[in-house]
C-alpha positions in Angstrom: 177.4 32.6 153.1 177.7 36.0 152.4 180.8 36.3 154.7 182.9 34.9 152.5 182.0 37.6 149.7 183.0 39.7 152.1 186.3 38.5 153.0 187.1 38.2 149.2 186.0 41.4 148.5 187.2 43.1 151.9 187.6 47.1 151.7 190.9 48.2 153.4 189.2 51.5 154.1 186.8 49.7 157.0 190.1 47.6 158.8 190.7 50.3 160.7 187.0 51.1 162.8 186.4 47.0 162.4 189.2 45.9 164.1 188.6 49.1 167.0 185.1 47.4 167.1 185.9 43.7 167.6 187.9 44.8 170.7 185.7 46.8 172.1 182.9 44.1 171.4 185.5 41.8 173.2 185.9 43.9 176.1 182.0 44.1 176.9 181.6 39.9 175.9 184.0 38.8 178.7 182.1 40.2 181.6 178.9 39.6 180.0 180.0 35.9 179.0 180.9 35.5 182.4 178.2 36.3 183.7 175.2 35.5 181.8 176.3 32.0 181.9 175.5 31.9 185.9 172.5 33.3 185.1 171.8 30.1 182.5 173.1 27.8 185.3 176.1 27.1 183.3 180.0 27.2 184.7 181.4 30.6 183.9 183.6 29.3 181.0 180.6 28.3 179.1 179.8 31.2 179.0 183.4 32.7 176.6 182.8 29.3 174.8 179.4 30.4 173.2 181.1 33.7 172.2 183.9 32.4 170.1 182.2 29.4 167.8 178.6 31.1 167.3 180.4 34.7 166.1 182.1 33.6 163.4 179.2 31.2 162.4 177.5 34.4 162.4 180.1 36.6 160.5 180.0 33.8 157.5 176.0 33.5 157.5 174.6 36.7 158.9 173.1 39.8 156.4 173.8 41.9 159.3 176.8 44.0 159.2 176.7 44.9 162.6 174.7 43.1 164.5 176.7 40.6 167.5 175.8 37.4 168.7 176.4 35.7 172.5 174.9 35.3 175.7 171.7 36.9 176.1 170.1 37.8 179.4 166.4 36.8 178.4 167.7 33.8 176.4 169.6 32.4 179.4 166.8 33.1 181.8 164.6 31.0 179.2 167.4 28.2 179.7 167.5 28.3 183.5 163.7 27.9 183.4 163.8 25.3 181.5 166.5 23.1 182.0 166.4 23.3 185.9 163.4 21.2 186.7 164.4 18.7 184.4 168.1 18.3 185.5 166.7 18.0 189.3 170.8 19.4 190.5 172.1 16.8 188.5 175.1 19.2 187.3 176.2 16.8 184.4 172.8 16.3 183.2 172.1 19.8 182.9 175.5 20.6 180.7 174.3 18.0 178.7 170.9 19.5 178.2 171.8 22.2 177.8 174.6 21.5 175.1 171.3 19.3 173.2 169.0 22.7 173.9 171.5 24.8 171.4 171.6 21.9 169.0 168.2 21.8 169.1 167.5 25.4 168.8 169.8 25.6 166.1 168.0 22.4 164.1 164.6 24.5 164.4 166.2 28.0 162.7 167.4 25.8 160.2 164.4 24.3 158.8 162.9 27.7 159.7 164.9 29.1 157.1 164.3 26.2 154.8 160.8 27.0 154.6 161.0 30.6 154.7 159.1 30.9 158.0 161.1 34.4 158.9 157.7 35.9 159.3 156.8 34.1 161.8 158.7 36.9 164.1 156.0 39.3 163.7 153.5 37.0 166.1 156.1 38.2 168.8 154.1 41.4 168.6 155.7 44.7 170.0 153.6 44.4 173.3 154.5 40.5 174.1 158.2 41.6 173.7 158.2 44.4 176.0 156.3 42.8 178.2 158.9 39.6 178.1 161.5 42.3 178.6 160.5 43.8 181.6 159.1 40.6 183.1 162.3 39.3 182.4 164.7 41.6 183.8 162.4 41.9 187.3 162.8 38.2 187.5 166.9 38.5 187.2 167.0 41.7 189.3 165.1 39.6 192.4 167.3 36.5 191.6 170.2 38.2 191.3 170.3 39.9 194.7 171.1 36.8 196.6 174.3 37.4 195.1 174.9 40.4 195.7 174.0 40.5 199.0 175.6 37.0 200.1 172.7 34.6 201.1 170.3 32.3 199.0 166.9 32.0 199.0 164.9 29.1 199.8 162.1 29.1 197.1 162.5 30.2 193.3 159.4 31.9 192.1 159.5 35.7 191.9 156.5 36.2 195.2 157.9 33.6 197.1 161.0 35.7 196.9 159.8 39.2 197.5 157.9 37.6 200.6 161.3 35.9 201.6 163.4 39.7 200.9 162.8 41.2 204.1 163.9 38.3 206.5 166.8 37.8 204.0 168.1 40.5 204.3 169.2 40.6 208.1 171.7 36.9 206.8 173.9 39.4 204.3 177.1 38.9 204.2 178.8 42.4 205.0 182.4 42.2 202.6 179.8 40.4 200.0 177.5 42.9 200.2 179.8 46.1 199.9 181.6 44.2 197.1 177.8 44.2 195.4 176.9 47.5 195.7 180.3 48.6 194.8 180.4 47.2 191.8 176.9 48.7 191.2 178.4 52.1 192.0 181.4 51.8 190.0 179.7 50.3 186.7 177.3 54.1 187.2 180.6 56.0 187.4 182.3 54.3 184.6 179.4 54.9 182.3 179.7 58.5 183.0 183.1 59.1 183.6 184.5 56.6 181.5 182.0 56.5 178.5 184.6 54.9 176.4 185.5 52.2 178.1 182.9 49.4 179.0 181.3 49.6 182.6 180.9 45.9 183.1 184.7 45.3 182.4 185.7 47.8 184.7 183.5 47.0 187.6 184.8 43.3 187.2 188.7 44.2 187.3 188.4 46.5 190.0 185.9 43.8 192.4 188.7 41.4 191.6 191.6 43.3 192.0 190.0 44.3 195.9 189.4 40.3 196.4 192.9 39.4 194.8 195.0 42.4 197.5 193.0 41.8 200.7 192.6 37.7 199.9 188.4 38.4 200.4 188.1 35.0 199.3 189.6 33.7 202.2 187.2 35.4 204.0 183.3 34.2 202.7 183.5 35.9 199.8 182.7 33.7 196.5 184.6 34.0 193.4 184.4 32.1 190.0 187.4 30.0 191.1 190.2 28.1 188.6 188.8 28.0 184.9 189.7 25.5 182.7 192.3 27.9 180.2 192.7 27.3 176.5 190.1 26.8 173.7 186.7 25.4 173.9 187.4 21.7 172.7 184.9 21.3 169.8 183.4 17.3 169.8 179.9 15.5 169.5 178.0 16.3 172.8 176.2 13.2 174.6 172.5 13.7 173.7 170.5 12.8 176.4 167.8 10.9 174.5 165.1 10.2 177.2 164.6 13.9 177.5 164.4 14.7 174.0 160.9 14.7 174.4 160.8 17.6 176.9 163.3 19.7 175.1 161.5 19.5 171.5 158.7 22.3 172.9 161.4 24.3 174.6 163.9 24.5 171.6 161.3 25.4 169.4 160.0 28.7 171.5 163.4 29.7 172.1 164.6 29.8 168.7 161.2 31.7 168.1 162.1 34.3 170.9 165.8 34.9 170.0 165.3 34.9 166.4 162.7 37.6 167.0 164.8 39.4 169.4 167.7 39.4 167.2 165.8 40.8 164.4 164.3 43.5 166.0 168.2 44.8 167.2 169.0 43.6 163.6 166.7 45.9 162.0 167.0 48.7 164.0 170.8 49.0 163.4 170.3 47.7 159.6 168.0 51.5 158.8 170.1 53.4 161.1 172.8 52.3 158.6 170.5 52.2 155.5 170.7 48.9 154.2 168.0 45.5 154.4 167.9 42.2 156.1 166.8 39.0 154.8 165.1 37.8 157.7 164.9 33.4 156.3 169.0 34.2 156.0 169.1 35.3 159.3 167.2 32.0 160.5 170.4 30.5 158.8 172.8 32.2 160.4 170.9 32.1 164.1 170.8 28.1 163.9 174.5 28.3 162.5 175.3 29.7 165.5 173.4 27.9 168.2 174.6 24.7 166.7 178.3 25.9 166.8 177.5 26.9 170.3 176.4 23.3 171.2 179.8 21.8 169.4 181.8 23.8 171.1 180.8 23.4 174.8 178.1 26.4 175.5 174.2 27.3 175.2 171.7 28.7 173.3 172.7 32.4 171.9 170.9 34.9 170.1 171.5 38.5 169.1 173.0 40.6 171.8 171.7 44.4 171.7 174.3 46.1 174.3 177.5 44.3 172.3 175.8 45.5 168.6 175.2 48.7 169.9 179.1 48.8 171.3 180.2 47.6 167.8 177.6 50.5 166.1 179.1 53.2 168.5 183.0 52.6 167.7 182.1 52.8 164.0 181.6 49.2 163.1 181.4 48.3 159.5 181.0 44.5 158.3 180.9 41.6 159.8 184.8 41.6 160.3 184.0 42.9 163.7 182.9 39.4 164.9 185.5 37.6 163.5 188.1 40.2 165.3 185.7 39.5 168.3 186.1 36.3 168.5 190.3 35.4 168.1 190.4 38.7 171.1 187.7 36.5 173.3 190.4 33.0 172.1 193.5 34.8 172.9 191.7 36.2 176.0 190.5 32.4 177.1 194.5 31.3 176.8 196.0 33.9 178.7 193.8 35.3 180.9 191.7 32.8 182.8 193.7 32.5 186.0 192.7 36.5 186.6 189.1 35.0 186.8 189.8 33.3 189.7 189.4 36.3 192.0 186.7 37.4 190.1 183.3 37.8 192.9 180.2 36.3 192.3 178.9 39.5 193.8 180.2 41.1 190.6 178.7 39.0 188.6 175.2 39.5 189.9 175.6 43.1 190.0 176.6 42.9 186.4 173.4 41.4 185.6 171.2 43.7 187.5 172.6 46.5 185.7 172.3 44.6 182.4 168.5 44.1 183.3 168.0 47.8 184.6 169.1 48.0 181.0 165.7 46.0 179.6 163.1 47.5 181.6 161.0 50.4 179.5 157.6 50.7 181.8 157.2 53.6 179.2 156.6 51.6 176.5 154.1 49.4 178.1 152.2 52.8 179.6 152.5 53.6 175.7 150.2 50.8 174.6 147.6 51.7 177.0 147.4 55.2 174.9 147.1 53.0 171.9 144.3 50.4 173.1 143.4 48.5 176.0 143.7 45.3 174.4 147.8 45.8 173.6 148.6 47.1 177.4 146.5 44.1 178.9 148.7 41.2 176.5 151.9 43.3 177.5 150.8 43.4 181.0 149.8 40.0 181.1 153.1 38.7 179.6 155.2 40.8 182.2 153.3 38.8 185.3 153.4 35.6 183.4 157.3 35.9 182.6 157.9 37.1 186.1 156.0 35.0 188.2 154.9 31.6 186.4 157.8 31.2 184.6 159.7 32.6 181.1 158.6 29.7 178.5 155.3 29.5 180.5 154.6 33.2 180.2 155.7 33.3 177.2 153.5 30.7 175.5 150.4 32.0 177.5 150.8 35.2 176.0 151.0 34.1 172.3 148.2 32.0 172.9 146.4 35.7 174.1 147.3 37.3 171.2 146.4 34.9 168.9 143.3 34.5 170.7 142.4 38.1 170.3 143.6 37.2 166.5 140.8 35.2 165.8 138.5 37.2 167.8 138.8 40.4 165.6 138.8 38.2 162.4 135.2 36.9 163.7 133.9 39.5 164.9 135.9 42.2 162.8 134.8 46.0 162.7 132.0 46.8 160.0 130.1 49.5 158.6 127.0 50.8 157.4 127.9 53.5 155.1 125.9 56.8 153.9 126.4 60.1 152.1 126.8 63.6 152.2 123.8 65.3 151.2 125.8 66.9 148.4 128.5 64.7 148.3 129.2 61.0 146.2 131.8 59.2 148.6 130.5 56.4 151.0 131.3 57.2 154.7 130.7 55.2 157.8 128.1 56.7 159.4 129.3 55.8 163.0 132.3 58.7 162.2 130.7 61.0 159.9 127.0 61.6 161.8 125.9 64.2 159.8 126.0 61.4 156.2 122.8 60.1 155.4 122.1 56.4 154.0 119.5 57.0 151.0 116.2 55.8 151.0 115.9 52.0 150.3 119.4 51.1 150.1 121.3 49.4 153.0 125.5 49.6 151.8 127.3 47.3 154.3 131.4 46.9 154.6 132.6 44.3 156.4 136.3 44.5 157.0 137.8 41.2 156.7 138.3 37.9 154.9 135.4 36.1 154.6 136.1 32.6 156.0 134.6 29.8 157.7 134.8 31.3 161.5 133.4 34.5 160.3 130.7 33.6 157.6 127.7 32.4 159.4 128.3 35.7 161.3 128.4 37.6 158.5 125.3 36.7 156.8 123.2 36.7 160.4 124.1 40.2 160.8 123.4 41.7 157.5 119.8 39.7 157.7 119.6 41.4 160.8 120.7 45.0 159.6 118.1 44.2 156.5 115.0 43.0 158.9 115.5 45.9 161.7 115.4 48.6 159.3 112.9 51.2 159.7 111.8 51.1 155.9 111.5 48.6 153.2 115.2 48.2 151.3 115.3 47.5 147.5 118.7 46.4 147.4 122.0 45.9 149.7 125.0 46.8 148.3 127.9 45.0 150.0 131.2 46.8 149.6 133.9 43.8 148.9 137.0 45.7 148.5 137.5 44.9 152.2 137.0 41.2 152.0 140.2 40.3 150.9 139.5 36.2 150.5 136.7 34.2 150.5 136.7 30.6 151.3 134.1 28.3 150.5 131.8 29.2 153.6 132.3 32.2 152.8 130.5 31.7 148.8 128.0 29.5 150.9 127.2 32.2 153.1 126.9 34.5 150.4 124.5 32.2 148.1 122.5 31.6 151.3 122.4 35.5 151.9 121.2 36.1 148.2 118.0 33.5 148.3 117.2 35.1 151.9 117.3 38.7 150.4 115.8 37.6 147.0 112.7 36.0 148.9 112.4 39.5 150.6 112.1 40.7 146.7 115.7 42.5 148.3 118.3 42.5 145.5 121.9 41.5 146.2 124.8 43.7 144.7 128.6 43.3 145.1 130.6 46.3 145.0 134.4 46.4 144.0 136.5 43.4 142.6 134.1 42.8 139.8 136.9 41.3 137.8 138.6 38.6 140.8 134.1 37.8 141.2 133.8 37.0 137.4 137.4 35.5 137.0 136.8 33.1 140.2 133.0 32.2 139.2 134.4 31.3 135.2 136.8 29.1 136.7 134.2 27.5 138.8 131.5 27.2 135.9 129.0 29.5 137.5 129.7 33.0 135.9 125.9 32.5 134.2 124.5 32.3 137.8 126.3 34.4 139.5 125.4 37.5 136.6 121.9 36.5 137.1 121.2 36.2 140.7 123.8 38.9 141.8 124.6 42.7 140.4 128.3 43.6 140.4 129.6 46.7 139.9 133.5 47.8 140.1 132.9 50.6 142.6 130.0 52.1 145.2 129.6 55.2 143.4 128.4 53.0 140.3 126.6 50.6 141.9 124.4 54.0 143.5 124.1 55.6 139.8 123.1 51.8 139.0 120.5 52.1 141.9 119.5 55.2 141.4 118.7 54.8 137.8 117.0 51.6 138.5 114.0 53.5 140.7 113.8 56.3 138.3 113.5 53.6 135.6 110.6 52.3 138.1 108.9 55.6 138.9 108.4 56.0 134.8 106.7 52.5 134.6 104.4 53.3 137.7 103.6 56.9 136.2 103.3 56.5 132.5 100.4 57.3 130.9 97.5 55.0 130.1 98.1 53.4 126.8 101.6 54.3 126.4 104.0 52.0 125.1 106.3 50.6 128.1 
């Protein structure tokens, strides 16, 4: 718990810009809260619920000294997608899933952490999360206008509501929609006008503060209503055990998603401010905080990037800023709640559109078309599959792409036949450098990847090919292993089988680089005898050419000596 190091050893010097922080972090987590919990189905007090509990969990577990936990707009679309097909509108069931979901997604960072599975963020690579991003915050923006525009729509995937837009539109309510777009407006002007104030907060208090003078609730506007005041009351939740089943899968990708979303904000605020996280601690501290979200009432949380960058702008410095957080949202939840009440849900959505405005970067997804095809089509694919099949279903289709194309390049990986300069002794793959020259009788081959059973077959087909459609007889093949990084035991099978299919060619075999792992490994196996005899190793290329070299000048002299002179 490195909080409590930090507490005991708390500089005096950092109360002053902490405590600055944790109201400002506040200030921006009400709103948010607020909102974000409509968008997870939720009633809007679940929403200040899972940011009291889960940010102190996270000040006493976290490595992070800045980053903030809460509500999260992709992590409560991921519960919304989830949770509504199983509760079917049954309002109490889907508190109670949801309360088991946080649990649940807390259990999994847990034993995450146990087994020190932090990496296991890098498979959400760059291109799935900005896809899930963007795909994500279209989804909310087309949901979201319902809203802000006072009707609802009648189907719930993302076509079905762009198709359903146009004819929508004409059933607006008028006060609900100029309460919309004027909260759109004033959260724009804030942000320039008011830079040090937070835009959400201020678009809130001045909707509800039109609602509360002119009584707009008493004419078709919706507002949040009464809210229970006081403190979340912190008890075991009611599990709803015949669903555990369906929940298992879902817990498990969203503590994946938010873990990796948190440690990408995480990590980009830990070397702005020059220090490390300790990604399996941060597992710790996510399921910490998930599980105190479930006790105390809320949802699934993970790190929230607009609130850490708040806490990072007003000059942040240890966790103290969630703790401060936190007794600000509690006093906040005991005194102001009745103010809530006139609160539009216009506001709310408009809050949320601006929040996902806030995800979308179409830049970055035009950027991985500059770096390869392959990287644009899993971000594109993930942004379609997010928006329109649904989050967890997106979600999972796109790992299962990228781990597709994985195993594709680890089959088929990129290899090499390599040559030389005519006056130069480095190997070069003759694809990039055209003008090198492979020397006579000597095929050297790189292939650039572990050598394991989905690869090996391949492997020894192709350099029997390379050996058999070569324009002139070879003497040997050199195979350059400082690529192959492991070898399984197809791979050794492959490479015996490739060394009897060569030697009955009167081809030798020769292994180039990690002489000492090849001797050490075929000691340990009781075949270093054989694999001397049947195989030449050398530690690098260039020796294994003055090897090769020396061996045909050492057979021109025997088929050019002089009759009757000693061999």
């Amino acid at each position: 718990m490195p909080g409590i190091n930090l507490l005991r050893h708390y500089p005096k010097a950092w109360w002053s810009h902490d405590w600055r922080a944790g109201i400002s972090v506040a200030a921006v987590a009400i709103p948010v809260g607020v909102a974000y919990a409509q968008l997870a189905g939720m009633s809007p007090v679940a929403g200040l619920y899972a940011s009291i509990l889960p940010l102190l969990a996270y000040a006493l577990f976290g490595s992070s000294r800045q980053l903030i936990v809460g509500p999260d707009a992709a992590t409560c679309a991921m519960i919304f997608s989830t949770l509504a097909p199983i509760a079917a509108g049954d309002a109490t069931l889907y508190v109670s899933l949801s309360v088991s979901l946080a649990l649940l997604t807390g259990l999994f960072c847990l034993i995450a952490s146990r087994f020190r599975l932090g990496f296991l963020a890098d498979f959400l690579s760059p291109p799935i999360l900005a896809g899930f991003l963007n795909g994500v915050a279209i989804s909310i923006v087309v949901g979201q206008l319902g809203k802000v525009f006072g009707f609802d729509f009648n189907d719930n995937g993302l076509i079905e509501r762009l198709l359903e837009l146009p004819s929508k539109i004409f059933e607006s309510h008028p006060i609900t929609s100029a309460i919309g777009l004027g909260t759109l407006l004033i959260q724009q002007v804030a942000r320039r006008m008011l830079p040090g104030l937070p835009s959400a907060l201020v678009a809130m208090v001045a909707a509800g503060l039109i609602v509360f003078v002119f009584r707009l609730d008493q004419h078709g506007v919706s507002v949040i209503g009464a809210l229970p005041a006081g403190l979340p009351k912190v008890h075991w939740p009611v599990l709803p055990y015949s669903q555990l089943g369906e929940l298992l899968g879902a817990a498990a990708g969203l503590a994946l998603i938010s873990f990796s979303s948190a440690m990408l904000t995480a990590r980009s605020f830990a070397a702005k401010n020059r220090y490390d996280i300790d990604a399996d601690r941060e597992f710790t501290a996510l399921g910490m905080a998930n599980i105190a979200a479930g006790f105390s009432q809320g949802f699934a949380i993970s790190g929230a990037d607009s609130r850490t960058a708040v806490n990072d702008a007003m000059g942040g410095k240890s966790q103290m800023v969630s703790i401060v957080a936190a007794l600000t949202i509690a006093i906040a939840m005991l005194l102001l709640t009745p103010a809530l009440y006139f609160v539009p849900i216009a506001a709310l959505g408009a809050v949320l559109i601006t929040a996902s405005l806030g995800l979308m970067n179409f830049a970055s997804i035009q950027q991985f078309r500059l770096l390869g095809r392959g990287e644009w089509l899993i971000a594109i694919v993930t942004l379609i599959g997010v928006a329109c099949v649904g989050v967890m279903q997106g979600m999972l289709f796109a790992v299962l792409l990228s781990t597709l194309r994985l195993l594709i390049h680890l089959a088929r990986p990129h290899e090499a036949r390599l040559g030389v300069y005519p006056t130069g002794q480095s190997f070069h793959d003759l694809k990039h450098h055209p003008d090198a020259q492979e020397i006579e009788g000597l095929l050297v081959y790189r292939f650039e990847s572990p050598l394991n059973f989905f690869n090996a077959n391949f492997f020894r087909q192709r350099v029997l090919s390379l050996v058999d459609g070569n324009p002139s007889p070879l003497k040997w093949v050199v195979i350059d292993v400082t690529t192959i990084s492991q070898i399984d035991a197809a791979g050794e099978q492959a490479m015996w089988q490739l060394q009897q299919a060569l030697a009955e060619r009167e081809i030798r075999l020769a292994l180039a680089g990690r002489k000492r792992q090849i001797e050490r490994r075929a000691q340990m196996q009781g075949q270093l005898e054989r694999v001397k005899r049947d195989f030449l190793l050398f530690s690098t290329l260039k020796r294994a050419r003055i090897a090769y070299e020396n061996d045909l000048q050492a057979q021109h002299d025997l088929n050019h000596r002089p009759e009757g002179a000693a061999p």
